[in-house]
Structure formats: structure tokens, C-alpha cells
C-alpha positions as CSV (number, residue, x, y, z in Angstrom):
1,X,0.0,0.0,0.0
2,X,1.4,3.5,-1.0
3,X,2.4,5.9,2.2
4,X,1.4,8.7,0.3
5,X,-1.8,9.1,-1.9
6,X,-1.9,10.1,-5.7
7,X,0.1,9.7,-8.3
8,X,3.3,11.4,-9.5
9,X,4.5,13.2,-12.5
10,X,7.6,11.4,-14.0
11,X,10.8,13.4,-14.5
12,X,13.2,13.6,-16.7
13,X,16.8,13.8,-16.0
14,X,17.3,16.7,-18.9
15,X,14.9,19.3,-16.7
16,X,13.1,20.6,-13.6
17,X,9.0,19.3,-12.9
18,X,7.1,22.9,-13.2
19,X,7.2,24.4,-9.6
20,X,3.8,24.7,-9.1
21,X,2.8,21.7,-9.5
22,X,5.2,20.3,-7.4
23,X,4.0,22.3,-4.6
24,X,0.7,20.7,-4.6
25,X,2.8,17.3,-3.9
26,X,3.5,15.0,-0.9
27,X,6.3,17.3,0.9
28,X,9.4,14.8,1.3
29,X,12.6,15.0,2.7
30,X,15.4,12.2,1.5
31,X,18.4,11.6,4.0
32,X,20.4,10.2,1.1
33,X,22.0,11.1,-1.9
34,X,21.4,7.9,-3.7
35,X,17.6,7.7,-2.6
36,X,17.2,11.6,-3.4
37,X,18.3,11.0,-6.8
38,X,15.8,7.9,-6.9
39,X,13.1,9.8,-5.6
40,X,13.8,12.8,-7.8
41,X,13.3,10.8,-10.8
42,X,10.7,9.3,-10.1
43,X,8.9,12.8,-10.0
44,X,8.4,13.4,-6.0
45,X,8.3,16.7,-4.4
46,X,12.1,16.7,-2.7
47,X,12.0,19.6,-0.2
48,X,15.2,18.9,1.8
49,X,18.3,16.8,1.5
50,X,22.0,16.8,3.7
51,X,24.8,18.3,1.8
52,X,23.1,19.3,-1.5
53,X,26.5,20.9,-2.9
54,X,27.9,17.4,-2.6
55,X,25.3,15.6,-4.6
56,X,25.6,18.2,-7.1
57,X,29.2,17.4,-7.7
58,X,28.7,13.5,-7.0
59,X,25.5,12.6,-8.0
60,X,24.9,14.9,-10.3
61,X,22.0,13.4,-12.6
62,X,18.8,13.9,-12.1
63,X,19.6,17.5,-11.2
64,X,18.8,18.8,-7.7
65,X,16.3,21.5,-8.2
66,X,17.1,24.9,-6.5
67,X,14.6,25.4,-4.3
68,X,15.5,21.9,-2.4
69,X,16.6,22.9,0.9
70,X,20.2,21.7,2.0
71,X,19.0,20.0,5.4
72,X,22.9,19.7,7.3
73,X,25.1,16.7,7.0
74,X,24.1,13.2,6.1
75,X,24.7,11.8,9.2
76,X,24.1,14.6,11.7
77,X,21.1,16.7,9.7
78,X,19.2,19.9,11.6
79,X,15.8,18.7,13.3
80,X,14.7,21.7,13.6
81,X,15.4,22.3,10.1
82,X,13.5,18.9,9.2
83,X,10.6,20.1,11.8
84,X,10.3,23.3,9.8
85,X,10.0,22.3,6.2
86,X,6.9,20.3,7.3
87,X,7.5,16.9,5.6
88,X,5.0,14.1,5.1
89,X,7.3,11.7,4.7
90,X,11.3,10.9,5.4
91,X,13.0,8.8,3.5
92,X,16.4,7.6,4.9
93,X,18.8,4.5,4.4
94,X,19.5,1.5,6.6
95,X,22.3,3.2,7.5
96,X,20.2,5.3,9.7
97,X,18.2,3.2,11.4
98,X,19.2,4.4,14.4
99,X,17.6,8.2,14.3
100,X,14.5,6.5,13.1
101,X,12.3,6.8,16.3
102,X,13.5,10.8,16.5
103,X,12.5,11.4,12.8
104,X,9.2,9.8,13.1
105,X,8.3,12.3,15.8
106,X,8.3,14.6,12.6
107,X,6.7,12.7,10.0
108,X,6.5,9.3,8.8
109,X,9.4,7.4,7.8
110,X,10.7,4.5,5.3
111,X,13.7,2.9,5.5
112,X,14.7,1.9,1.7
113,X,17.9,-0.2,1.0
114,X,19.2,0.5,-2.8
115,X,22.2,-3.1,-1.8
116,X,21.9,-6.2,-0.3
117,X,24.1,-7.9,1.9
118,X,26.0,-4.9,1.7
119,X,26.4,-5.0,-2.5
120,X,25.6,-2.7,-4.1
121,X,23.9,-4.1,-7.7
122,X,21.7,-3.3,-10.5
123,X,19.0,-6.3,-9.0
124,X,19.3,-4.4,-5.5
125,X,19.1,-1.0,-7.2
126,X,15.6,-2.2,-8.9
127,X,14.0,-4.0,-6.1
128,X,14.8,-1.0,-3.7
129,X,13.3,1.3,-6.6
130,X,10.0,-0.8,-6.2
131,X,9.8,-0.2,-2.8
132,X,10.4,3.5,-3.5
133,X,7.8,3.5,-6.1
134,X,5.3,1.8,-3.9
135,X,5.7,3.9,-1.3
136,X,5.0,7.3,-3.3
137,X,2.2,5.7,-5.5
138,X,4.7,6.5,-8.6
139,X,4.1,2.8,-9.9
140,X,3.5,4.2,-13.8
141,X,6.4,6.8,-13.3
142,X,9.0,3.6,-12.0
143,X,8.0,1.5,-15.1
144,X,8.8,4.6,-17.0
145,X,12.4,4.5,-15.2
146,X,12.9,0.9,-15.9
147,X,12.1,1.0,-19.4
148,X,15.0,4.0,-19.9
149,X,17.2,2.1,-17.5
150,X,17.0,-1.3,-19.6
151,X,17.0,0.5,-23.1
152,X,20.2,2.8,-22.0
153,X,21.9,-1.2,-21.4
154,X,21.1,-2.0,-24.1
155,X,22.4,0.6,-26.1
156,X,25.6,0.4,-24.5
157,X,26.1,-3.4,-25.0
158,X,26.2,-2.2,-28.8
159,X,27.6,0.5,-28.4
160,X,31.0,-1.3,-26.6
161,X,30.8,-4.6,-28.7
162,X,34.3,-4.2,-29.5
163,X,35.1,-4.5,-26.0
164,X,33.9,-7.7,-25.5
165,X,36.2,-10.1,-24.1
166,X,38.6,-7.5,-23.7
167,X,39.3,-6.3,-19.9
168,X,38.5,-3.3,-18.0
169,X,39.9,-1.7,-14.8
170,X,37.0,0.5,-13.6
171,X,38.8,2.8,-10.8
172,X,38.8,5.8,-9.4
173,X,42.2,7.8,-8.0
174,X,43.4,6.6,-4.5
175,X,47.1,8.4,-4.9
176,X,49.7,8.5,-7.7
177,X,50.5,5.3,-7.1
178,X,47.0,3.7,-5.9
179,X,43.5,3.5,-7.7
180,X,40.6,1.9,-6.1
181,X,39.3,-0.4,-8.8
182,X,35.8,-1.9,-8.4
183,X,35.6,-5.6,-8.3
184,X,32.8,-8.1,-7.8
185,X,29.9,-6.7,-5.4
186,X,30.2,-3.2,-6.6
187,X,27.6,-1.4,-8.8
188,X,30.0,-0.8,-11.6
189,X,31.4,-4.4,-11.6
190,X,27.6,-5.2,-12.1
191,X,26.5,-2.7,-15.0
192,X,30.4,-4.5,-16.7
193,X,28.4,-8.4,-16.7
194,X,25.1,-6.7,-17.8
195,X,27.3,-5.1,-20.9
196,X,29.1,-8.1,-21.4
197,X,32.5,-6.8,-20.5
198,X,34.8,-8.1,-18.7
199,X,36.4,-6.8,-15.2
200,X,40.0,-6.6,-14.7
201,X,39.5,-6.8,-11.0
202,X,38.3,-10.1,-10.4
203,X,38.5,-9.7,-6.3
204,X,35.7,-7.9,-4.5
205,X,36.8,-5.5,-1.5
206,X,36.3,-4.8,1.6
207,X,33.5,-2.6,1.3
208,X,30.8,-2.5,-1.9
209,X,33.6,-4.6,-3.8
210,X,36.1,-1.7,-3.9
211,X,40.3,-2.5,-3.1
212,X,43.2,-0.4,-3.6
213,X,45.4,-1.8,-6.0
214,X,48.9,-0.4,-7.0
215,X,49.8,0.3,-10.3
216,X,52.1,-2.4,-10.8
217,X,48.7,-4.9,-10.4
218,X,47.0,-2.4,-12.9
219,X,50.1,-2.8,-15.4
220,X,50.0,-6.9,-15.1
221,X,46.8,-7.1,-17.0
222,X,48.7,-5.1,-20.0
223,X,45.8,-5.5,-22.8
224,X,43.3,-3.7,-20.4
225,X,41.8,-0.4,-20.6
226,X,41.0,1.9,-17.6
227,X,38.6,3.7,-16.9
228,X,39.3,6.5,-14.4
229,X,36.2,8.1,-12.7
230,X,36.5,11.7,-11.6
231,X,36.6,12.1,-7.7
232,X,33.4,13.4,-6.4
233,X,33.2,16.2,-4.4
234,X,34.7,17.6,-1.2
235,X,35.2,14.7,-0.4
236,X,37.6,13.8,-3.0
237,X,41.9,12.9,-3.1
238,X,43.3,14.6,-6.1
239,X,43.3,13.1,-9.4
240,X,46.5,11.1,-10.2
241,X,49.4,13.1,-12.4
242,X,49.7,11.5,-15.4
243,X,53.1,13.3,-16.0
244,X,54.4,10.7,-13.8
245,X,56.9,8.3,-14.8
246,X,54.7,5.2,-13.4
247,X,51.5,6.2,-14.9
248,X,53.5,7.0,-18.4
249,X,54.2,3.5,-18.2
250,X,50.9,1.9,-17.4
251,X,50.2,0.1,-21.3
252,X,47.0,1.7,-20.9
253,X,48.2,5.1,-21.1
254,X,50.9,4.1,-23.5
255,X,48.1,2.7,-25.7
256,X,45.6,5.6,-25.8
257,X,43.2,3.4,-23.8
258,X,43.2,5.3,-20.6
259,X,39.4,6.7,-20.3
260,X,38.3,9.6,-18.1
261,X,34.9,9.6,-16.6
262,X,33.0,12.4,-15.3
263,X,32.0,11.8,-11.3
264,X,29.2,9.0,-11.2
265,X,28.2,7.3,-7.7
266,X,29.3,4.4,-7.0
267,X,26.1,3.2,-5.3
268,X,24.0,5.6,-7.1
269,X,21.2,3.4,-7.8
270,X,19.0,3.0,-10.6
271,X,19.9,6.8,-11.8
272,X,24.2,6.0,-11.4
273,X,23.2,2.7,-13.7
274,X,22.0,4.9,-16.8
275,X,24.7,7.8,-16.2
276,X,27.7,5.0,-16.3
277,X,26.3,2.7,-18.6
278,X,25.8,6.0,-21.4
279,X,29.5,7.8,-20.1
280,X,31.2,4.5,-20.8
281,X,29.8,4.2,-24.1
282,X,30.1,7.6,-25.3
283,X,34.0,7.7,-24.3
284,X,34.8,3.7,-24.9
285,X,32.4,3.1,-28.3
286,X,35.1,2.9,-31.6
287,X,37.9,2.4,-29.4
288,X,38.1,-1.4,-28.4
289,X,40.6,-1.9,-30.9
């Protein structure tokens, strides 16, 4: 049964719903970048989420409309704040569990889980979608989001036949000498098996399959491209120099198969699946060879 009554308008990730019309809508607050970007595209009226600068420079797609309210940090947001904007309904992660009985004292709220057992994948991503959907009475505007998720995967697989059966190192910087590469149980790992590529980083990690692996290990799989994905946010170490004599000799760089990739989240959910699966086609398509 749907918390909240009526249906909603389905948004593209291109634009911003018309104001007024989202004014007349469920008011919800969303403790979680991943889940805001979730509930965003699936048309809800998103009045406050934690660090909105961050998911801006992170998350990035659907856009965050500017009359969101930045709510505090993700972890430690402003009750008051929360109190003020008047929600009917929170939505937070499992992750916060724990402030659930205070944030109920200010409206309703559902815990949604975009992994399972702690992996984050594209079946996860769609079952905690459903929920979402459920929840907000958006059932027509989730189908919608399916429908573009599973036709943007299937582009792609096209779009990067000529990397099939070739290997891919999908990483993001660690240090000049250290990239975290994303291995099994990690979104991007996932979206590779859907596309029918391969992952150079056959070990999963210690958290959301993600390990820090040297260059030498990135330079032992020598007919591998990688994939670096911009660092997100504040957040963020610096991006490797690739004037360096240990990158200049990665056979990737050497190669021309070194690919940059705007920030994407890494547990994004069902909005990070489209964005990675059209970036890496757009910059890998034509250049498998």
C-alpha cells in the first residue's frame, strides 16, 4: 500500500517538474543522496536533503532543483530544520536506522535499501526502486524509469561490442600510485556483466567490492583499458598526475586506452546505472581496438 496518496508526474533527467505543480505534492525530505536522486526521478516533491552541494558534484544526474533545501550533514542533519520544512514523509537508508524513532516524531518514515548484503547491484538498485515507487504511489512513473534504464543497457552493449572479451579496470584515483578499482559486489562491476565486459578486478573488496590496487597490479593485466572516474566532491583525493613516470608507463596510457569519466556514484542506484552505462559508451564506443 502506498504511504502517500496520488500519483506522481515522472521526470526527466534533462529538466526541472514545473514548480507549481510540485508544490501541490507529498512534501518529502530524503536523507540520502542515492535515494534523493531515486526519488527525484521518479517525480516526487524533494524539499530537503543533507549536503546538496555534494550531490551536485557526485550525483549529479537527475539534477537537484534549486529550491531543495540543504537540510545539514548526512549523518548529523538539523531537526529543527527537518521540523520546519513540514515533511510528510522521510525517506532515509539502513544506515540510519538508528535516528529512526526521532525522525518519526516529525513525520513518517521508510527505511529503503538501494544493496543487499552490503552489494551494491543493479537487482538491488531495482528492487529498492519498487519499494520507492510503492511507497510514493509512482508505480507508472518507475515503469517509465525501468524502461529507460533497460533500453540505455542495451544501447551500450552495442555501443561497446568491441570490447567484449577485452578487460576493464573501472577505478577511481586513490594516490599517484594507488587506484581503487571496483571488483565483484560493486555497482560498476555489475552494469560491466550486464554489458558483457569483462572486469579486470576479479577480487571484491572490503567494502561495496572496492580495493586499492597499486599500479604495478594495474600494469599486469597489459591489454586492459582503464577507466578512471573523476573524484566526487569535497570529499575527493586529487586526481592522479599523469606526467608521472609510473603512470606514463601503465600500457594503458601508452596505448591511448586510458578513459576519463565524469563523477558518477558508485552506489547511485538505478539513476548512477543509466549515467555509467551511457558515459562509458560515449567515451569507450570505436575504441576497443
Amino acid at each position: 500500500m502506498a504511504l502517500l496518496g496520488g500519483g506522481l508526474i515522472a521526470s526527466g533527467f534533462a529538466g526541472k517538474a514545473d514548480a507549481q505543480i510540485q508544490s501541490s505534492k507529498p512534501r518529502i525530505i530524503v536523507l540520502d543522496w542515492a535515494l534523493a536522486a531515486t526519488t527525484l526521478a521518479l517525480g516526487a516533491n524533494v524539499v530537503g536533503v543533507p549536503a546538496i552541494d555534494y550531490y551536485r558534484q557526485s550525483v549529479i544526474e537527475p539534477p537537484m532543483p534549486d529550491e531543495v533545501t540543504d537540510v545539514g550533514l548526512l549523518f548529523t542533519p538539523n531537526f529543527e530544520l527537518l521540523d520546519q520544512l513540514a515533511p510528510d514523509l522521510i525517506i532515509i537508508p539502513p544506515s540510519l536506522r538508528i535516528g529512526e524513532p526521532f525522525l518519526k516524531r516529525i513525520a513518517p518514515t521508510l527505511i529503503v535499501d538501494l544493496s543487499h548484503n552490503g552489494d551494491a547491484t543493479i537487482s538491488s538498485a531495482i528492487s529498492g526502486s519498487e519499494t520507492l515507487a510503492k511507497a510514493l504511489d509512482a508505480q507508472a512513473e518507475w515503469l517509465a524509469l525501468r524502461s529507460r534504464m533497460e533500453q540505455q543497457l542495451q544501447d551500450a552493449t552495442a555501443q561497446l561490442s568491441s570490447w567484449h572479451g577485452r578487460p576493464l579496470w573501472i577505478t577511481t584515483s586513490a594516490d599517484d600510485r594507488h587506484l581503487t578499482a571496483f571488483g565483484p559486489g560493486s555497482l560498476f562491476a555489475d552494469i560491466l556483466t550486464r554489458l558483457g565486459l569483462s572486469n579486470a578486478q576479479k577480487d571484491g573488496g572490503f567494502w561495496r567490492g572496492q580495493a586499492t590496487v597499486g599500479l604495478d597490479r594495474i600494469a599486469s593485466v597489459p591489454e586492459a583499458g582503464l577507466v578512471l572516474i573523476a573524484a566526487d566532491g569535497s570529499n575527493s583525493v586529487s586526481m592522479p598526475s599523469m606526467d608521472g613516470v609510473f603512470w606514463q608507463a601503465l600500457p594503458a596510457v601508452r596505448d591511448n586506452r586510458l578513459f576519463q569519466l565524469p563523477p558518477v556514484m558508485d552506489n547511485g542506484g538505478v539513476a548512477a546505472i543509466i549515467r555509467f552505462a551511457r558515459l562509458l559508451a560515449v567515451n569507450l564506443s570505436g575504441k576497443g581496438a
